[in-house]
C-alpha positions as a Markdown table, in Angstrom:
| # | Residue | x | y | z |
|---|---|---|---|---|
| 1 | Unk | 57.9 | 152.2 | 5.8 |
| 2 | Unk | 58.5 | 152.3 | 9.4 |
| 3 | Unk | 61.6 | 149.7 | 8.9 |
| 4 | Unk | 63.5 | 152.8 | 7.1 |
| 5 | Unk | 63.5 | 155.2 | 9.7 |
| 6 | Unk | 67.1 | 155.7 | 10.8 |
| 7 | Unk | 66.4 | 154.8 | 14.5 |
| 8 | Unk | 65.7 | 151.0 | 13.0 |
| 9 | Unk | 69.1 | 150.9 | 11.1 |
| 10 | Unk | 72.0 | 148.7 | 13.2 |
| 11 | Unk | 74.9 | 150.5 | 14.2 |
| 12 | Unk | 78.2 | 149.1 | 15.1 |
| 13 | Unk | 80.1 | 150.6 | 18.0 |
| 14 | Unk | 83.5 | 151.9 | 17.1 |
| 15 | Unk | 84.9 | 150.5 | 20.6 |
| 16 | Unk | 86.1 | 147.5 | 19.5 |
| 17 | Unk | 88.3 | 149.1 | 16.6 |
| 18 | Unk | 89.4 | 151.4 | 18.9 |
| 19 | Unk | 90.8 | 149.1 | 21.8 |
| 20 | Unk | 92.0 | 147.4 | 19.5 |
| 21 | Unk | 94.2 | 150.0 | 17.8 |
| 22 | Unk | 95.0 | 151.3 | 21.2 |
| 23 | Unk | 96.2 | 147.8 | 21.8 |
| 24 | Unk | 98.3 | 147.7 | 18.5 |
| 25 | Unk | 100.2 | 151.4 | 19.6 |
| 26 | Unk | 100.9 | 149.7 | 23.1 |
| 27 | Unk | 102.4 | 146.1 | 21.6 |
| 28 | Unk | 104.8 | 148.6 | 19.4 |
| 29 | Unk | 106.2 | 150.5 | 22.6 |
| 30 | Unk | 106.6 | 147.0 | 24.4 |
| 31 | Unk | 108.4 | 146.2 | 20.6 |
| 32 | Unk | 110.7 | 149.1 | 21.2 |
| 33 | Unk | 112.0 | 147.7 | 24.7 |
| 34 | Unk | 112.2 | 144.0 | 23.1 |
| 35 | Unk | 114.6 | 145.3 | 20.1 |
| 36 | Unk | 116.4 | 147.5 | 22.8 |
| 37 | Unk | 117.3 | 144.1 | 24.3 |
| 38 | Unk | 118.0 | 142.0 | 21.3 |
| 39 | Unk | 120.5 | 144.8 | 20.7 |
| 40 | Unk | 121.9 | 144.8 | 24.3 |
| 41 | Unk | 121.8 | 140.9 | 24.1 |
| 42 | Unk | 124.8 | 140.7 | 21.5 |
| 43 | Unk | 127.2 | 143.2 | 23.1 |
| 44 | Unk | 130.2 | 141.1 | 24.2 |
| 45 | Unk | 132.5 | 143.9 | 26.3 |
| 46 | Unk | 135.7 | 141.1 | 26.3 |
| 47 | Unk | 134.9 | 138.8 | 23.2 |
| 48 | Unk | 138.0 | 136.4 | 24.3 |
| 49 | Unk | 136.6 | 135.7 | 27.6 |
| 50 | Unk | 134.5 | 132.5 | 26.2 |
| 51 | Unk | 135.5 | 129.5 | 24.4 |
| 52 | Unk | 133.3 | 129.0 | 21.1 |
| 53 | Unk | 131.4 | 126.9 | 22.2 |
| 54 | Unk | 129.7 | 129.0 | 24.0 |
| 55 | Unk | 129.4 | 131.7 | 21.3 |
| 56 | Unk | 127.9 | 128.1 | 19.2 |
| 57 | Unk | 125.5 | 128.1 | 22.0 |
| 58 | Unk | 124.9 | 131.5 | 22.4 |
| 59 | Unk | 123.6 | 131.3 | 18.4 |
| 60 | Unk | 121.2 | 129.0 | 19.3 |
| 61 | Unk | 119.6 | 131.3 | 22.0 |
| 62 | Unk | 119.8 | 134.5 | 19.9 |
| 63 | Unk | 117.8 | 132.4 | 17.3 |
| 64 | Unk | 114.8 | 132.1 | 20.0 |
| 65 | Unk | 115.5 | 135.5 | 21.2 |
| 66 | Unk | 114.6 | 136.8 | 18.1 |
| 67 | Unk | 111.7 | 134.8 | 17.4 |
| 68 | Unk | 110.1 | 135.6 | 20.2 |
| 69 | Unk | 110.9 | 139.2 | 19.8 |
| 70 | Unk | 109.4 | 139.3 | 16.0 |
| 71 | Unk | 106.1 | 137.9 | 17.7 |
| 72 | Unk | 105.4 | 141.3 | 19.2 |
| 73 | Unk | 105.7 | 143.6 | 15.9 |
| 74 | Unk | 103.9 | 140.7 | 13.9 |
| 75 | Unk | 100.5 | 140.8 | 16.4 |
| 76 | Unk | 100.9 | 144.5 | 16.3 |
| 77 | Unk | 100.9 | 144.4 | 12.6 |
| 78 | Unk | 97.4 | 142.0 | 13.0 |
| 79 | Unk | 95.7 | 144.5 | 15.4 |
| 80 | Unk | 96.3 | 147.1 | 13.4 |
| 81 | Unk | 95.1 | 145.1 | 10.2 |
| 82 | Unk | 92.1 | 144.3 | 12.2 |
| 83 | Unk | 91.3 | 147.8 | 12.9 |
| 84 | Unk | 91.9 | 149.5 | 9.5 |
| 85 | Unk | 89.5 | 146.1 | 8.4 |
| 86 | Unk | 86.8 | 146.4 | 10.8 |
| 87 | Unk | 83.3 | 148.9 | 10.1 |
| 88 | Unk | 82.4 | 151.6 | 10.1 |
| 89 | Unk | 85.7 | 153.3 | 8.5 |
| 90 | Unk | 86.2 | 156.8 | 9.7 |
| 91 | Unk | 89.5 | 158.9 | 9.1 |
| 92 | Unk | 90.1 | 159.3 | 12.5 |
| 93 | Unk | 91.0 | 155.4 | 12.7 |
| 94 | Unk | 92.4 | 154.6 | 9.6 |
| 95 | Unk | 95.4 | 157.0 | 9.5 |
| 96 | Unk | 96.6 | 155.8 | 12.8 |
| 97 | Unk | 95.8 | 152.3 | 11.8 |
| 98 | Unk | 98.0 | 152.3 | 9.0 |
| 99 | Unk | 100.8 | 154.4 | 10.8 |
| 100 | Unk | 100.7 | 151.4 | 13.1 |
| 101 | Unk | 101.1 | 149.0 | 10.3 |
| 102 | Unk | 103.9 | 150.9 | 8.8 |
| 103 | Unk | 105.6 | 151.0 | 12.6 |
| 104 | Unk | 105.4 | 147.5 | 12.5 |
| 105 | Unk | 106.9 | 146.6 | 9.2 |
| 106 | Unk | 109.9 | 148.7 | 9.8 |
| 107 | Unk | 110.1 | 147.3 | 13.4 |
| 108 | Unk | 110.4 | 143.3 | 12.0 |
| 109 | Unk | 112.6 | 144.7 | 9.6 |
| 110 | Unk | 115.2 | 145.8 | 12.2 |
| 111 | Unk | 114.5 | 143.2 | 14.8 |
| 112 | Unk | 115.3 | 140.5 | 11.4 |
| 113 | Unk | 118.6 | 142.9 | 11.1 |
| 114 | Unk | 119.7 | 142.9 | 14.4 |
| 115 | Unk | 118.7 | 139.5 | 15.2 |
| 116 | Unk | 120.4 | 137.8 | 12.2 |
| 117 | Unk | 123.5 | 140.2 | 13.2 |
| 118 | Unk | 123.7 | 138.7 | 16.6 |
| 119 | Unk | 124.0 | 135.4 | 15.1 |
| 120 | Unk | 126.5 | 136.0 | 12.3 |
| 121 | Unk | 128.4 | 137.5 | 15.4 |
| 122 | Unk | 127.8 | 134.4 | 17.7 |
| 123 | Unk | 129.4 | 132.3 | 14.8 |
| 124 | Unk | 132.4 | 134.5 | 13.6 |
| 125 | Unk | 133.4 | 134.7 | 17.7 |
| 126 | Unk | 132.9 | 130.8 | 17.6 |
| 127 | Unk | 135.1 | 130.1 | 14.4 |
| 128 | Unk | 137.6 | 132.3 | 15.7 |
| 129 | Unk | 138.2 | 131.1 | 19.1 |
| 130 | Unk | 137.7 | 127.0 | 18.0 |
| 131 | Unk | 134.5 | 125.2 | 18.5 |
């Protein structure tokens, strides 16, 4: 009977989950700077400046621009998965978890906005000065 005594009974430390939602809230504030460039990335103060070629090339580096800004909201999405996911569950976790989660979503959805934006506006300034 002694292996049913409560001070026998494995416990799991709720560090882990922790770090790793406090890592998930820190990857959405860097996310916040990275749209904030993706939008100042696009802003052309004299469109007619550049031939459109370079508004051709410019689509191409907007393109990795915003793939490498949706990796930040996508591995804050998976650290916050992972600590909604991992035990013991306990409400103080799980409501910021899923906040995070819900940050995340709407943060890929505007950096897929603005990034597919910048593009469209790469090729309209390309088509209209010649490439």
């Amino acid at each position: 009977m002694d292996s049913l005594k409560p001070q026998n009974r494995p416990t799991l430390s709720p560090w882990p989950t922790i770090s790793t939602l406090v890592l998930a809230w820190l990857v959405i504030a860097v996310s916040f700077v990275s749209l904030l460039g993706l939008l100042m990335s696009s802003f052309y103060f004299d469109p007619d400046d550049y031939s459109g070629e370079y508004y051709l090339a410019m689509a191409t580096k907007h393109q990795r621009d915003m793939l490498f800004a949706l990796l930040l909201p996508a591995a804050s999405l998976v650290l916050s998965g992972l600590s909604f996911f991992l035990a013991p569950r306990a409400g103080a976790r799980v409501a910021p978890a899923i906040w995070a989660g819900g940050v995340s979503v709407v943060l890929v959805a505007a950096m897929i906005f603005v990034g597919v934006s910048n593009i469209h506006g790469d090729l309209y300034y390309a088509e209209l000065f010649g490439y």
